[in-house]
C-alpha positions in Angstrom: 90.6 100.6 82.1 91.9 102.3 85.3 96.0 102.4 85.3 96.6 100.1 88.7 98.5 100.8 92.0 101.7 99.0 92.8 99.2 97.0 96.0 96.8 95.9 93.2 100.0 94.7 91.1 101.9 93.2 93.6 98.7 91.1 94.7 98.0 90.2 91.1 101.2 88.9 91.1 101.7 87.4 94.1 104.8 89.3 94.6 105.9 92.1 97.4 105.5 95.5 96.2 109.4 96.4 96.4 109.8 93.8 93.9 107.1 95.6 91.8 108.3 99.0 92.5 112.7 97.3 91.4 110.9 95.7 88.7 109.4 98.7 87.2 113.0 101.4 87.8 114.4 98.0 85.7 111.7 97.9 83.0 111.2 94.5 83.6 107.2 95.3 83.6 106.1 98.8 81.8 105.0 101.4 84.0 103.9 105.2 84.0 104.6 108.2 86.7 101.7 110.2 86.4 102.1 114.0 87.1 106.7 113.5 86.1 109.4 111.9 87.8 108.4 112.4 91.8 104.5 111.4 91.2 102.7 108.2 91.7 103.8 105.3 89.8 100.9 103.5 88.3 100.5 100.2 85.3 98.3 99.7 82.9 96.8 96.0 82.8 
């Protein structure tokens, strides 16, 4: 399965994407930065 996009998560959820990107720097859902600490954040489903 392809890790997801914070757009793809936020519309899962029905949710705006700063509350996805808040709710990932608080670890409310589990998230990844691919390439370190600057690169794109990304969720597994």
């Amino acid at each position: 399965m392809e890790p997801l996009k914070p757009n793809d998560v936020a519309r899962q959820l029905a949710v705006s994407r700063a509350w996805v990107y808040e709710a990932a720097r608080t670890g409310r859902i589990p998230s990844v930065r691919i390439g370190g600490p600057d690169g794109p954040l990304r969720f597994v489903p």
